[in-house]
C-alpha positions in Angstrom: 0.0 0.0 0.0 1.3 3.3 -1.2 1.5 5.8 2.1 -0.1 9.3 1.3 2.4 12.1 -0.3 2.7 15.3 1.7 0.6 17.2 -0.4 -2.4 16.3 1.1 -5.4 18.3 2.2 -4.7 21.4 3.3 -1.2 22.5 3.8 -1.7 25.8 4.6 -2.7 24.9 8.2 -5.7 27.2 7.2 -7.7 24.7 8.8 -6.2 24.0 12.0 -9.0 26.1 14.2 -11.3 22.6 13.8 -9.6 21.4 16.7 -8.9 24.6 18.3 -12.9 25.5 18.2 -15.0 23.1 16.2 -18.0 25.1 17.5 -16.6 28.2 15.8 -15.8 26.5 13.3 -19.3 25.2 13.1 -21.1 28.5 13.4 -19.1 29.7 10.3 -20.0 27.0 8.2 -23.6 27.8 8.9 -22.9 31.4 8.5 -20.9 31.5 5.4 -23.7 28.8 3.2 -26.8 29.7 2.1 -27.8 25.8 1.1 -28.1 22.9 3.3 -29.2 19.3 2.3 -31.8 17.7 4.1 -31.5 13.6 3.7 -35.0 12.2 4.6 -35.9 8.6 4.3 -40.0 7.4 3.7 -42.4 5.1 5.1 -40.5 2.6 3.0 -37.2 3.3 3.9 -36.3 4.7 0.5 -33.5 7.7 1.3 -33.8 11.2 -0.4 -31.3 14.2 -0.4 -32.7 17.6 -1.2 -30.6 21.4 -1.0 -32.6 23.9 0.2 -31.9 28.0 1.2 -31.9 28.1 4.9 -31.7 30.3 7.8 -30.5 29.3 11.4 -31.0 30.4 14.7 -28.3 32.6 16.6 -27.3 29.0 18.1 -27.3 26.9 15.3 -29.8 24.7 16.8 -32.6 25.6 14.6 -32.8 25.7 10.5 -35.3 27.2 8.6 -36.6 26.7 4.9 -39.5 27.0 3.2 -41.0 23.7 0.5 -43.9 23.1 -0.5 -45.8 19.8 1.3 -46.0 18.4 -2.3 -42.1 18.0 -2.5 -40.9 14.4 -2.1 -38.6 15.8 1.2 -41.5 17.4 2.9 -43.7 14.2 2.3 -41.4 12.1 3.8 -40.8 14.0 6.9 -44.9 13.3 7.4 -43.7 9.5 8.9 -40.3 10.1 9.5 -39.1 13.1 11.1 -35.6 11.8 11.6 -33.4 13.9 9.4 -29.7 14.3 8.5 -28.5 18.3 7.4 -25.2 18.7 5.7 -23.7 22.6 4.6 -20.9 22.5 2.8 -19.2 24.8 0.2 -19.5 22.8 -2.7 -16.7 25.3 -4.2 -13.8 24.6 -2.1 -10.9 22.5 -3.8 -10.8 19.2 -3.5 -9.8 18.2 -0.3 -9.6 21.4 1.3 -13.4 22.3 2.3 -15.0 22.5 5.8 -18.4 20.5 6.2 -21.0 20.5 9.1 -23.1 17.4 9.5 -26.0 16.8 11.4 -28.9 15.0 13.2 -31.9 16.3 13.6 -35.8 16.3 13.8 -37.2 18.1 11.8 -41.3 19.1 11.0 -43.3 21.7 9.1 -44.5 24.4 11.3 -48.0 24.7 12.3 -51.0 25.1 14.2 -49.6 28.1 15.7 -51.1 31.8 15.6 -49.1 33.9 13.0 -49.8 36.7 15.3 -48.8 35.5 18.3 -45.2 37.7 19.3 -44.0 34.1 20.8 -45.1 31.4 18.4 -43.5 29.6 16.2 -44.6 31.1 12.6 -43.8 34.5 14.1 -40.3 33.1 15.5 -39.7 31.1 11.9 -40.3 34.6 10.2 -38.2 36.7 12.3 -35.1 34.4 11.5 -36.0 33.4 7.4 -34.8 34.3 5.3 -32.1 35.8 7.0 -30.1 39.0 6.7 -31.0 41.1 3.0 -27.5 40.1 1.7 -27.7 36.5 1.9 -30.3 37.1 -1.2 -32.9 35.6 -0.1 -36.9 37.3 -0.9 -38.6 38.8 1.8 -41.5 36.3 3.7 -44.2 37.3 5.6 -47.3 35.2 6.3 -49.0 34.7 3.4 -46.5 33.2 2.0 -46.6 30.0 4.4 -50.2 29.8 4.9 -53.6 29.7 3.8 -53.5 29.2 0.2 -49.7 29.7 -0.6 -48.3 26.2 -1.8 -45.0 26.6 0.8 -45.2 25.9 4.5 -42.6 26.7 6.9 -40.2 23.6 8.0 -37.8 23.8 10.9 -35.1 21.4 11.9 -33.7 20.8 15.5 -30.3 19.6 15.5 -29.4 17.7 18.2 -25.7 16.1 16.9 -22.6 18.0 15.5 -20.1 17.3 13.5 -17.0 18.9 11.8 -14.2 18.0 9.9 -11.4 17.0 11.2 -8.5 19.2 9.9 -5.8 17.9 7.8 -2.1 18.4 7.3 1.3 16.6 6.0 -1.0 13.8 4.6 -3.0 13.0 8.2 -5.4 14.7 10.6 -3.4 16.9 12.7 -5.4 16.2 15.8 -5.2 12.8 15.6 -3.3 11.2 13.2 -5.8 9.8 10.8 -4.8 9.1 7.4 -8.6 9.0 6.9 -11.5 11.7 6.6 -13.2 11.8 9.5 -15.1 13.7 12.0 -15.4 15.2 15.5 -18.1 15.7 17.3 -19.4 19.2 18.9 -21.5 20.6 20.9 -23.9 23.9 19.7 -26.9 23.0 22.1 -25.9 25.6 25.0 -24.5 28.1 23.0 -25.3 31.4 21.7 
């Protein structure tokens, strides 16, 4: 077996703060996207990946998108609301990108008062689409309700992971001549 050269993922060391601070690292991942991919499964078991624009909570605990409950994503989160997210930059070189994966639940909001200063539509609106220069249109109610054909989704992480960084051919943390991940924590912070 051939041992990996030395030009491996990242040389520049640019991704060394993994370690330092995965959960910074984290929150800049979800920061610096504007897609995530939702992997849901169905009542049969058959998986399916869809990207969609999101916006997240201060924490990165909560992620917000809006679908339609036609879409084959929203359909299956009907009977299973288990859920994996990934944002990545699908731009980065090869071998040099950050990723966050995650678990979570996820659901489509409802059965809430749109009015109501502490519900969830009115929470879900205040953080969607997000800041005016992450592109996304403006939203307000009638867009996720009555007859509008998108409903509001959220998606409660409850796992964390980063990439492990790289250097010299290995993970510097741990020696790994394999990708991998480590774990991290956002529930508690802000």
């Amino acid at each position: 077996m051939t041992e990996p050269d030395n030009t491996g993922p990242d040389q520049s060391g640019q991704n060394d703060q993994n370690d330092q601070n995965p959960a910074a690292t984290a929150k800049a991942i979800i920061t610096a996207n504007r897609y995530l991919t939702i992997a849901t499964t169905d009542e049969h078991g058959t998986p399916w990946a869809s990207p969609v624009f999101f916006a997240a909570d201060d924490n990165g605990t909560d992620f917000y998108w809006m679908s339609s409950p036609e879409t084959r994503h929203s359909r299956a989160l009907t009977t299973n609301p288990q859920v994996s997210l990934l944002i990545f930059d699908s731009t980065a070189a090869p071998l040099t990108g950050d990723a966050l994966a995650m678990a979570a639940t996820a659901t489509q909001i409802s059965g809430t008062d749109p009015q109501d200063p502490h519900g969830d539509l009115a929470r879900a609106l205040r953080i969607y689409p997000g800041p005016p220069e992450r592109g996304g249109r403006p939203v307000d109610i009638s867009h996720i309700t009555g007859d509008s054909p998108y409903r509001m989704y959220r998606a409660t992480a409850y796992e964390w992971y980063v990439q492990c960084p790289w250097g010299q051919g290995a993970c510097l943390a741990h020696g790994h001549r394999y990708d991998h991940r480590i774990a991290v924590d956002l529930s508690g912070t802000s």
